[in-house]
C-alpha positions, 0 to 999 in steps of 0.5 A: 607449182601446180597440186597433182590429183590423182583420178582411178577410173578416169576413162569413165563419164565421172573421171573424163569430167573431173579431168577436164575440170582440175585441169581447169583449175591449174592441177597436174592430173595423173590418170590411172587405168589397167593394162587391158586391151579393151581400155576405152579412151574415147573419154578423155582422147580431147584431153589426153596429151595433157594427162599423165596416165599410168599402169594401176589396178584396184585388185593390186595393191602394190601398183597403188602404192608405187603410183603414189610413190612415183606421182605424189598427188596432193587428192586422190579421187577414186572413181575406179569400180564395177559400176553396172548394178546388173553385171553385179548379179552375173559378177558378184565376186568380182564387184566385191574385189573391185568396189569394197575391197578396192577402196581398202587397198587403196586407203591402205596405199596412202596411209603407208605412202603419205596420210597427208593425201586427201581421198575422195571416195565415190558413194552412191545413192544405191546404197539406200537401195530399200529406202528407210527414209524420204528423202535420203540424207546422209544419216539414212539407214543404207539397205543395199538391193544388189551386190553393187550396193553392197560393195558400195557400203563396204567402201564407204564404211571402210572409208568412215574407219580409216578416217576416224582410225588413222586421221585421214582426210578422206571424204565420200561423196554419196551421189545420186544418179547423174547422167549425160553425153558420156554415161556408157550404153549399157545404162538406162538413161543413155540406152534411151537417149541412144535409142531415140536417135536411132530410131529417128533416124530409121536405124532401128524401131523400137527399144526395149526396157525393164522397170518403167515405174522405177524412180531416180533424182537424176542429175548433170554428171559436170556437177557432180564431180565439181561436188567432189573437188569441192569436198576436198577443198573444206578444213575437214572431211565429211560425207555429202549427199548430192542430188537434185531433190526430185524424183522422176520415172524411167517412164518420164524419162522416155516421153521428154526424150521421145517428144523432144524429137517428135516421136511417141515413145508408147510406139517405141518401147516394149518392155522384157522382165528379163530387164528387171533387176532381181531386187529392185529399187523403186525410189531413190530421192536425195536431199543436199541440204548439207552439200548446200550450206557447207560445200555451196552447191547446186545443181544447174541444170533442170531435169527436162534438160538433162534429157533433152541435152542428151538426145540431142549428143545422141542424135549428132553421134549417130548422125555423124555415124551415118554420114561416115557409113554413107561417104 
């Protein structure tokens, strides 16, 4: 009989490749999404006939609880959040409710339901926000630079408590950015990506950007979430840093993604302070170390890649979309 998972978030980039990759595993996946009439399939419509997914909401704790009643999951992976660091400035309250205290009510969920579930808990690398250390490891001082940080912290700490409190196997996963063909429109890298393609194809002339001075260590989104499912898989739970170990400029990030297509981005990009995030993150680098020696992994995929894979998804999307205007 095949483990079922249970992923929140699952019509997200992170949720669509960790779906497709315990289902590769032989897990029976369960997918919870909110009752919206905005909810996005597009994700997972290659994947969907073989999902269960069902009605659930981090703001409603008593949903959590009759999923995992119904649905039984051996994992659960909660990937759900208000993820956009900039609709955290307009939605602060929001974020909070969603992205911290979520994680408390679902935690509080499995340990009434059954606290033998393992809980993957999704970190992230903008909890490190002004760096205190390079680069970040798992000890590093978080210093969060936006309220999406913030709530990030909560969640992870609250994650920290209910494992050590109640003898939970629950796991975060402090994940740097990792990027590709299904990251959303509204970030950077795919704002770029995107835009090189319209642009090459006379859709548009030029983007506009904020910060292009701001570092990441940006990674493969498929390897990461293969860091999540094996963090669940050890003899006891842990917090893993995952990241490539090297940094890179928005700025850099622009001159592969152009020249890949021939263009110069100094042409194409113009830059707005009201792109600029009121406290800014300057430099986010990430040692894997530990996810190295205990988990055995490793990113597979080089950076020059990533983008250059990515304008290429862009550029077949938006053709594609031409071609369907012009038929």
């Amino acid at each position: 009989m095949s483990r079922t998972a249970l992923i929140t978030g699952i019509t997200g980039q992170d949720g669509s490749h960790l779906a497709e990759l315990l289902l590769d595993l032989g897990y029976h996946v369960v997918g919870m999404v909110r009752r919206t009439s905005t909810v996005n399939f597009e994700r997972i419509a290659h994947i969907q006939e073989r999902l269960t997914l069902v009605p659930g909401d981090l703001l409603d704790q008593y949903s959590l609880v009759r999923v995992l009643q119904e649905h039984r999951p051996a994992e659960v992976y909660n990937l759900a959040a208000q993820s956009f660091v900039k609709t955290s400035w307009d939605q602060p309250v929001l974020t909070g409710e969603v992205t911290a205290l979520g994680v408390t009510r679902l935690l509080d969920a499995i340990r009434i339901v059954d606290p033998s579930i393992r809980f993957y808990q999704a970190s992230s690398s903008e909890m490190f926000g002004k760096v205190q250390e390079v680069p970040q490891r798992e000890e590093t001082p978080f210093y969060p630079r936006s309220p999406y940080g913030v709530a990030k912290v909560y969640g992870h700490w609250i994650t920290v408590n209910y494992r050590e409190s109640y003898d939970l196997f629950a796991a975060s996963g402090i994940l740097f950015n990792h990027e590709g063909p299904r990251r959303g429109l509204e970030f950077v890298t795919r704002k770029i990506t995107n835009g090189v393609a319209r642009i090459k194809h006379g859709l548009q002339d030029h983007i506009v950007l904020g910060n292009l001075d701001a570092r990441r260590d940006w990674g493969w989104a498929p390897d990461y979430v293969r860091a999540m499912w094996l963090m669940l898989q050890q003899d006891a739970p842990d917090d893993f840093v995952i990241a490539t170990g090297e940094t890179h400029a928005v700025q850099e990030f622009c001159e592969i993604a152009f020249g890949h297509v021939g263009l110069d981005w100094r042409q194409h990009v113009r830059q707005d302070p009201a792109f600029m995030r009121p406290a800014e993150v300057e430099l986010l680098i990430g040692d894997a170390s530990k996810a190295k020696s205990k988990l055995g992994w490793a990113p597979t995929v080089s950076f020059h890649d990533l983008v250059s894979g990515m304008v290429d998804a862009d550029m077949a999307v938006v053709k594609a979309a031409n071609t369907a205007v012009t038929a």
